[in-house]
C-alpha positions as CSV (number, residue, x, y, z in Angstrom):
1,X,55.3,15.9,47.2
2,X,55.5,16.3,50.9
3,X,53.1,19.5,50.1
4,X,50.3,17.8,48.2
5,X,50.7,14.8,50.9
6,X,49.7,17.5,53.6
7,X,46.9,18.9,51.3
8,X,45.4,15.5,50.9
9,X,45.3,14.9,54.8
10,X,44.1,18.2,55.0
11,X,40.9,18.3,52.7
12,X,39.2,15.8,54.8
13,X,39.2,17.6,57.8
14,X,38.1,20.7,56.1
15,X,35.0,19.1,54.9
16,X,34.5,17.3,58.1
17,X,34.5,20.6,60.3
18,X,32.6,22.3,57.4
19,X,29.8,19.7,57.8
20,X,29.8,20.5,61.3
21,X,29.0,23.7,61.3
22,X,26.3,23.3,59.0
23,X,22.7,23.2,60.0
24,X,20.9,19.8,60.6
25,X,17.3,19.4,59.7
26,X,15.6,16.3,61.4
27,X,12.2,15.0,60.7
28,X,10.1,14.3,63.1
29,X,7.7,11.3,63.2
30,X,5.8,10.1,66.7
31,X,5.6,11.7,70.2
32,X,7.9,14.9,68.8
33,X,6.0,15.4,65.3
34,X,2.3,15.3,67.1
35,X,4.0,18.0,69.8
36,X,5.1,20.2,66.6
37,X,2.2,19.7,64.9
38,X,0.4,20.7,67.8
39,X,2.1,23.7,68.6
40,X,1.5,25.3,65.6
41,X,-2.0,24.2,65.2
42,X,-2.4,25.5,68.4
43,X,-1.0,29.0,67.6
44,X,-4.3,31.7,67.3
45,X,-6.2,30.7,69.6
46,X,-5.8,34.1,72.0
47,X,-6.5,36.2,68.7
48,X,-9.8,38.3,69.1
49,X,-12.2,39.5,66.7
50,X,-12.9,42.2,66.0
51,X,-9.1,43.1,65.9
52,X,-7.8,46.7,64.7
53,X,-4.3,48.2,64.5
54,X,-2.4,50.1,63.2
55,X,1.5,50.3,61.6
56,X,3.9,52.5,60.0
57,X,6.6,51.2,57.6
58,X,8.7,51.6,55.0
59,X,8.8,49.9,51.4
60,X,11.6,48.7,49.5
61,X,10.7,48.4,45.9
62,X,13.3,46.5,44.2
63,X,15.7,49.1,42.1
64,X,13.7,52.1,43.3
65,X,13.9,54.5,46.8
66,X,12.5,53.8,49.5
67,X,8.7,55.0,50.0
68,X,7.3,55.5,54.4
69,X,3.5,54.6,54.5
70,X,1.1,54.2,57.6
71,X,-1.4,50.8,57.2
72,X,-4.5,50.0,59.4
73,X,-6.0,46.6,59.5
74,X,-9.9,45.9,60.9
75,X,-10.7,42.5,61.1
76,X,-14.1,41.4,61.9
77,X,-13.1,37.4,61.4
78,X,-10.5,36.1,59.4
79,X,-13.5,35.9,55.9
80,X,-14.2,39.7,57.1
81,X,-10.9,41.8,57.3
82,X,-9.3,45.0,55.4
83,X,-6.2,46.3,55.4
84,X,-5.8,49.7,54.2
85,X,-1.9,51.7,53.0
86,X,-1.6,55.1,53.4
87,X,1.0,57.8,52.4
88,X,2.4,59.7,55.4
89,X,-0.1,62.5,55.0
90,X,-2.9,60.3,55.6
91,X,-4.3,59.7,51.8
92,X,-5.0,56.7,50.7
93,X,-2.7,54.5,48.6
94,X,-4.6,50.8,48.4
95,X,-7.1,48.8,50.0
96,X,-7.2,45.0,50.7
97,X,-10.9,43.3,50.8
98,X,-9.8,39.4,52.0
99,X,-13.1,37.6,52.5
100,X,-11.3,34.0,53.0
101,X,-11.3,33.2,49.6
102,X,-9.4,35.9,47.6
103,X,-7.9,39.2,48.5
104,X,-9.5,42.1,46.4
105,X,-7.3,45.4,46.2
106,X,-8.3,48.3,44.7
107,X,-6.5,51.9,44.2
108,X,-6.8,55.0,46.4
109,X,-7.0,58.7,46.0
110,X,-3.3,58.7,46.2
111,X,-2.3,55.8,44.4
112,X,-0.7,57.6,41.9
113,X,1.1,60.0,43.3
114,X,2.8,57.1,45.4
115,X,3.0,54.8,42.3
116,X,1.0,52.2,42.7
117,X,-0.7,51.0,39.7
118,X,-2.9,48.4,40.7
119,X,-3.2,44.6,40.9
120,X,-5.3,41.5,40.2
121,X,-7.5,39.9,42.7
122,X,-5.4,36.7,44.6
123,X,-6.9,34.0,44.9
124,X,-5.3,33.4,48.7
125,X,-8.0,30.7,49.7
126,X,-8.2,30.8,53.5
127,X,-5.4,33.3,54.4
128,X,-5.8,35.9,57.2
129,X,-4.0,39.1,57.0
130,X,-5.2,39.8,59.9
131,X,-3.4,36.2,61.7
132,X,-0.1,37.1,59.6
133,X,0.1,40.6,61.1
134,X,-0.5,39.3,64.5
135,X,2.5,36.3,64.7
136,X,0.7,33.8,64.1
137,X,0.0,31.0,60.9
138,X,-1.8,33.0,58.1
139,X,-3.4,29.8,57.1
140,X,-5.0,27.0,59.2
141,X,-2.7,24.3,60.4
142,X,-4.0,21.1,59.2
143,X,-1.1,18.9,59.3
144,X,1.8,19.0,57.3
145,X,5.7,17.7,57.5
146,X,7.1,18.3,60.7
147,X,11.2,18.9,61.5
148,X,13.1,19.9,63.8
149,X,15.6,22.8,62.3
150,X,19.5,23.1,63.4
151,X,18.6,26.0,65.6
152,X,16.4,23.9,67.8
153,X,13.6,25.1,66.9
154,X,10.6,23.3,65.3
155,X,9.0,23.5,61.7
156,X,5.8,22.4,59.6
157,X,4.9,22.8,56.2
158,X,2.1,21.6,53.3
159,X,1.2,23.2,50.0
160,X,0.5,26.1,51.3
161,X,2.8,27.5,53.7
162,X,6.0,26.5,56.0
163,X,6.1,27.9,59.7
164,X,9.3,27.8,61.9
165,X,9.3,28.7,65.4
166,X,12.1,30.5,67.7
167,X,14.9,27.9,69.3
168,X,12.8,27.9,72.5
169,X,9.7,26.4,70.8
170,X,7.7,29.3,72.1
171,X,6.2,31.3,69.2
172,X,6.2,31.8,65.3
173,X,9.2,33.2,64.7
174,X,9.2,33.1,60.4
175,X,6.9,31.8,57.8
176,X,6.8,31.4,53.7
177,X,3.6,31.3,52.0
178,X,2.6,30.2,48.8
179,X,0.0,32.3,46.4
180,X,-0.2,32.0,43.1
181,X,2.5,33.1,41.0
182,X,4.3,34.0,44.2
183,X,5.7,33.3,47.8
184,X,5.7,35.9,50.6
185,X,7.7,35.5,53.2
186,X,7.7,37.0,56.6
187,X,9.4,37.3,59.2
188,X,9.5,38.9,63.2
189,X,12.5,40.1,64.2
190,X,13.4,40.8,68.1
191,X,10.6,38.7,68.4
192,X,10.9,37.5,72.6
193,X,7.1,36.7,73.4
194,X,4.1,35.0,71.6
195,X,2.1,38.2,71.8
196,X,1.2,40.4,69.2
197,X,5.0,41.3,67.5
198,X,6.0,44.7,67.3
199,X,8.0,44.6,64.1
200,X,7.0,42.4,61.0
201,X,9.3,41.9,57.5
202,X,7.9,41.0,54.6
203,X,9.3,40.2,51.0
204,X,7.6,39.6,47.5
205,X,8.8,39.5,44.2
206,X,8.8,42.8,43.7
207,X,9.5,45.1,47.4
208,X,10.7,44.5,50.9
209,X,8.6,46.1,53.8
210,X,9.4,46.6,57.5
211,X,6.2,47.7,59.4
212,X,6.3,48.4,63.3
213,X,3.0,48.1,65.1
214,X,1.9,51.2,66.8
215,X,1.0,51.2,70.5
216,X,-2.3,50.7,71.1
């Protein structure tokens, strides 16, 4: 008896200190909400046009080995950018066409040889490789629900995406966003500056990829 008496006492501290330790997530509403919201609205505005760079990565299909790649993105505005994947030798693999409205891709020379068998246009509305590739919101922020996460740090999010900044409120730190039939989410990791990040991950329902950007 005395040993369930002692387990009884004990279970409520156990759930006390693991609700303690779990991360709090607080909306925000007045003075704090319209600084979050403008934080991340404000995010962007330092990015110039035309913008080219390059990266080199490595993708993770799901069940299958890993596959290196070099990727080059020229951006004349957010409705005028391409993104192209190569294979290590320099061949081409598959080209993005984003015109602010859907993201064409296509197959190239070496697409087979590296296994890539082609996709459907996405209809991605106003999404900007480009923006995502440089750390900041793929899509325009035009409102959304505001929080403050347990880390500190703050977040937003509407239909079609969810931003979340470091602990020091400085710069974009991760992001989800939603295309049909699909959510991508990326993230920067080692991320200390709002400037252009130097290593981006990003997950799909079907790989993983880690790119680094390339000095310039």
């Amino acid at each position: 008896m005395r040993r369930g008496a002692l387990a009884a006492a004990a279970l409520p501290l156990l759930l006390s200190v693991v609700s303690g330790c779990a991360p709090s997530r607080t909306m925000l509403a007045d003075a704090e909400g319209d600084r979050a919201a403008g934080f991340f609205a404000g995010m962007g505005r330092d990015v110039t046009y035309p913008l080219k760079a390059s990266f080199s990565g490595v993708a993770l299909p799901f069940s299958k080995d890993a596959v290196p790649f070099v990727a080059g993105v020229n951006a004349a505005g957010p409705d005028e950018e391409t993104f192209g994947v190569y294979d290590p030798l320099g061949r081409g693999v598959a080209f993005l066409a984003n015109d602010g409205r859907r993201i064409e891709i296509s197959r190239g020379p070496a697409a087979d040889l590296a296994g890539f068998r082609g996709a459907p246009p996405v209809a991605a509305g106003p999404l900007s490789v480009a923006r995502v590739l440089s750390g900041v919101p793929g899509f325009p922020v035009e409102g959304g629900e505001t929080a403050r996460e347990g880390d500190g740090g703050w977040s937003i999010a509407d239909g079609r995406q969810a931003l979340y900044s470091d602990p020091g409120r400085r710069f974009l730190a991760r992001a989800e966003y939603r295309l049909p039939g699909m959510t991508v989410s990326v993230s920067y990791p080692g991320r200390e500056s709002p400037g252009p990040p130097d290593r981006l991950e990003m997950a799909f329902r079907w790989a993983k990829i880690t790119m680094r950007r390339d000095p310039e």
